[in-house]
N, C-alpha and C positions, 0 to 999 in steps of 0.2 A: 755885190753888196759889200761895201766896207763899212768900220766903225766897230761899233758897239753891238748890233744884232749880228752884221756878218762874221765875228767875230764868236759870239754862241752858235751860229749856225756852222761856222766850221772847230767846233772845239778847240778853239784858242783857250790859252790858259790868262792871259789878264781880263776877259770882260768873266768866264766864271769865277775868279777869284774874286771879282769884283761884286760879283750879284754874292756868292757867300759869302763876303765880309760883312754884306748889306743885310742879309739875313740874320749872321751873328748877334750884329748892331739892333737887330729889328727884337729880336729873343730877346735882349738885357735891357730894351726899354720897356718890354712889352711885361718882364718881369718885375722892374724899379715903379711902375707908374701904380698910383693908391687907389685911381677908379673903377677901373671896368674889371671884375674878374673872371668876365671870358678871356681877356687878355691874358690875365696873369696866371690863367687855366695851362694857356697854350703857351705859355713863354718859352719853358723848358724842350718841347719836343720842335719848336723851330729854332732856338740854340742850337740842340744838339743837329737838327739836318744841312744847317750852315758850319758845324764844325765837321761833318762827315762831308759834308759836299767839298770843304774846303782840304779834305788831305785826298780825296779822288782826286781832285782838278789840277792839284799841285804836280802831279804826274802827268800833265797833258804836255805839248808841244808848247812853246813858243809862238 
């Protein structure tokens, strides 16, 4: 498997830096946006799992 799954599937560290940054991203829209307040319920606790996920991953391999 190469790419982007074989890549999570062997703990590479650019496809999970890549899904936590998307997480991050995912948290501060999900925080910014005025409609849905389930959204803006959960914004905060997937912020914070994409900025933990992202100082774990940082330490994986190449």
């Amino acid at each position: 498997m190469t790419g982007f799954i074989g890549g999570l599937f062997r703990f590479r560290r650019g496809p999970w830096e890549m899904l936590a940054t998307i997480l991050i991203a995912l948290g501060v829209f999900m925080l910014m946006q005025p409609f849905v307040m389930v959204l803006y319920t959960y914004s905060f606790i997937v912020t914070l799992i994409g900025t933990v996920m992202f100082i774990i991953v940082s330490h994986f391999p190449e």
